[in-house]
N, C-alpha and C positions, 0 to 999 in steps of 0.2 A: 169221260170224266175221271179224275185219280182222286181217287177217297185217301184217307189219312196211312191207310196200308200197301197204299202205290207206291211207284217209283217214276217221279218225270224222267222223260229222254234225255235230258240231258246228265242225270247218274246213272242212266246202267251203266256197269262193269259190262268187260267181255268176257265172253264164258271161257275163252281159251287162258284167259289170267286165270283160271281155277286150278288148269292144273299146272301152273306154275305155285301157286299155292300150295297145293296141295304135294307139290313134291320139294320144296323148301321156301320157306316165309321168303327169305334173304332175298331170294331168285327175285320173287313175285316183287317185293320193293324196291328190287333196281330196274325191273322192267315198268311196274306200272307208275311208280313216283319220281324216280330217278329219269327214266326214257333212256335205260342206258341199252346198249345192247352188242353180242358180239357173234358170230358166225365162229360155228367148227363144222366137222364131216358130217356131225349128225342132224345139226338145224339144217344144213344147208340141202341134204336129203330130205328131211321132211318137210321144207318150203316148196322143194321140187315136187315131192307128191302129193302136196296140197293144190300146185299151181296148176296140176295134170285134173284135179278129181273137183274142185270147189269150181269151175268154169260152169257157169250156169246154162241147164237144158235137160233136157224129159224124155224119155224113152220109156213107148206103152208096150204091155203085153196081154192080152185077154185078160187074166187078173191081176196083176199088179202093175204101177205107173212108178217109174225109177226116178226121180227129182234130184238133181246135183245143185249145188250152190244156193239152198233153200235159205232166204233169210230168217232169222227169227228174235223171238222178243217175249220176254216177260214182263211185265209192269212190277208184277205182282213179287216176283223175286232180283229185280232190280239187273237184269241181265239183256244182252243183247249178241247176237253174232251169227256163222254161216255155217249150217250143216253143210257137211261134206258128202251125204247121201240120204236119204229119205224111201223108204221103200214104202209105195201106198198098195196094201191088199184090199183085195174087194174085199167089205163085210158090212152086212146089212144094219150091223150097230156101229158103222163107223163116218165119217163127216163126207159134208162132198166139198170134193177141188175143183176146181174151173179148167173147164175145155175135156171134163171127162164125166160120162154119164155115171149113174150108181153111187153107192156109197160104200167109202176107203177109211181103212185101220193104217195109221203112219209105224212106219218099224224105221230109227234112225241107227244108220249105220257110220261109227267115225273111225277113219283109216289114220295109222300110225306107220311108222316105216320100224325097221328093226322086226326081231323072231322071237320078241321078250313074251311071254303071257302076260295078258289082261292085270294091271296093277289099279289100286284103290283112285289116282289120280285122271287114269283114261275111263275110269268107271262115273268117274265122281263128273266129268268131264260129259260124259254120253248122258249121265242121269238128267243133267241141266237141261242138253239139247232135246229130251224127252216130256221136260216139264213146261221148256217151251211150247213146245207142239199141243199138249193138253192144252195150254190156256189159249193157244192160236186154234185151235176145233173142236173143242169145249168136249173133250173125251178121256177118259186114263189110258193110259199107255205101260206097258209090263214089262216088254221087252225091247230088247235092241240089241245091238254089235259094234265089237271094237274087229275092225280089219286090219291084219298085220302085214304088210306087203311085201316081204323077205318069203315064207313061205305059205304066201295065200292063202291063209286060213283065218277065218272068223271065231272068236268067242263072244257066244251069247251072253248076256246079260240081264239079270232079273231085276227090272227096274223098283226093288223091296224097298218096304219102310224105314229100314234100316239107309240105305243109300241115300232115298229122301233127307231124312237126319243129317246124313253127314251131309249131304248138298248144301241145305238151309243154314248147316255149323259154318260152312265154310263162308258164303257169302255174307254172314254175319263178322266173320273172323277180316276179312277183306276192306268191309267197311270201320272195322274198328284200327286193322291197319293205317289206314289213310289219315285217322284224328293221331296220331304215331308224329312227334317231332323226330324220333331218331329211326335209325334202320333196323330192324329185328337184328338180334345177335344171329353168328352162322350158326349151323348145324354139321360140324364137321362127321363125315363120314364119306364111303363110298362111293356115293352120289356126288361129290364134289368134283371129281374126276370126269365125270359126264358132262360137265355144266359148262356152255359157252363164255360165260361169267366169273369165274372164277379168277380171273385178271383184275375185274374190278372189282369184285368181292373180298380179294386177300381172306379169308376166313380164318388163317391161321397165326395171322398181324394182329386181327382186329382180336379174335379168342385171347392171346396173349397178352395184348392192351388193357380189356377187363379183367381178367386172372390178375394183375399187377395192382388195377386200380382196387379193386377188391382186396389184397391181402394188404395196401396201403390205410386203405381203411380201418379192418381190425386194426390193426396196429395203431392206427389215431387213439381208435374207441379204448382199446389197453389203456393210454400212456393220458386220457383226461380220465377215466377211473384211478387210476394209481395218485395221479395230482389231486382226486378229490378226498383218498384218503390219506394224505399226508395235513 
């Protein structure tokens, strides 16, 4: 049953639009309203090591059970999509999974490619797949990991109240997007450079377009003040 603070299946967001979000509005609106999309060296690395790691199957070990390609779902924050790793520890306060005796603490693990440290958008990103799992085995969950596969190294992550926050801002921020007739203005910087998108994003066309329409304007507003005091 979906009470009034559900979300039908048919509006979840995907959790991986978050952190297109969360690393520029523009990005997120031409991928999730637009459908535009385009390949460089880095998507196409990280499709690669998604295609390698989200292949769904289980690997046991006396106490933890490894899960790849774990679907998931929230109702309740309006989200749907596929962990890329799922580590279940045995712990006596934790749910049980099927086809393994005892009871299991989920730790989600989401691999990126690249040697970059742990940033707000793969955080923001992990937090979601985290809050999934709470509402799929009805437990809190504290921690998790971003894995970087350049040089095999995990940074944990403290799934805090704080990240929560920003999680719930973002999904909020995503659906307000959507009621959006026009496209977010760019955010030029840095980051622009990174972006497969930025062919069809022009960000430095479009910046220019409203800097013009904008001082267009003052300038109207001037010249019917002056007309009003003559």
């Amino acid at each position: 049953m979906i009470t009034d603070s559900m979300f039908a299946d048919d509006d979840l967001l995907p959790i991986s639009g978050l952190q297109h979000l969360s690393f520029c509005e523009r990005q997120w609106s031409l991928i999730h309203m637009e459908q535009e999309w385009s390949d460089n060296v880095s998507t196409m690395e990280g499709r690669h090591l998604h295609e390698n790691v989200d292949e769904p199957g289980s690997v046991s070990r006396p106490d933890v059970v490894m899960i790849r390609g774990l679907r998931l779902r929230s109702l309740e924050l309006g989200l749907y999509g596929i962990a890329d790793l799922v580590e279940f520890y045995r712990c006596d306060g934790g749910a049980e999974i099927a086809g393994h005796l005892g009871r299991w603490r989920p730790y989600p693990v989401e691999y990126k490619r690249g040697s970059k440290r742990c940033g707000l958008p793969d955080e923001i990103q992990l937090c979601a797949q985290a809050l999934c799992l709470e509402e799929m085995f009805g437990l809190h969950i504290t921690f998790g990991a971003v894995y970087h596969a350049k040089p095999r190294r995990r940074t944990e992550v403290e799934i805090s109240d704080s990240l929560r926050r920003k999680l719930k801002e973002q999904c909020s921020r995503a659906r307000q997007l959507l009621d959006f007739i026009d496209r977010p203005v760019p955010n030029i910087g840095k980051h622009c450079g990174n972006c497969s998108l930025v062919t069809e994003c022009m960000p430095e066309v479009i910046v220019k377009d409203r800097s013009a329409a904008y001082v267009s304007g003052i300038i109207a507003n001037i010249s019917v003040s002056q007309e009003s005091l003559t």
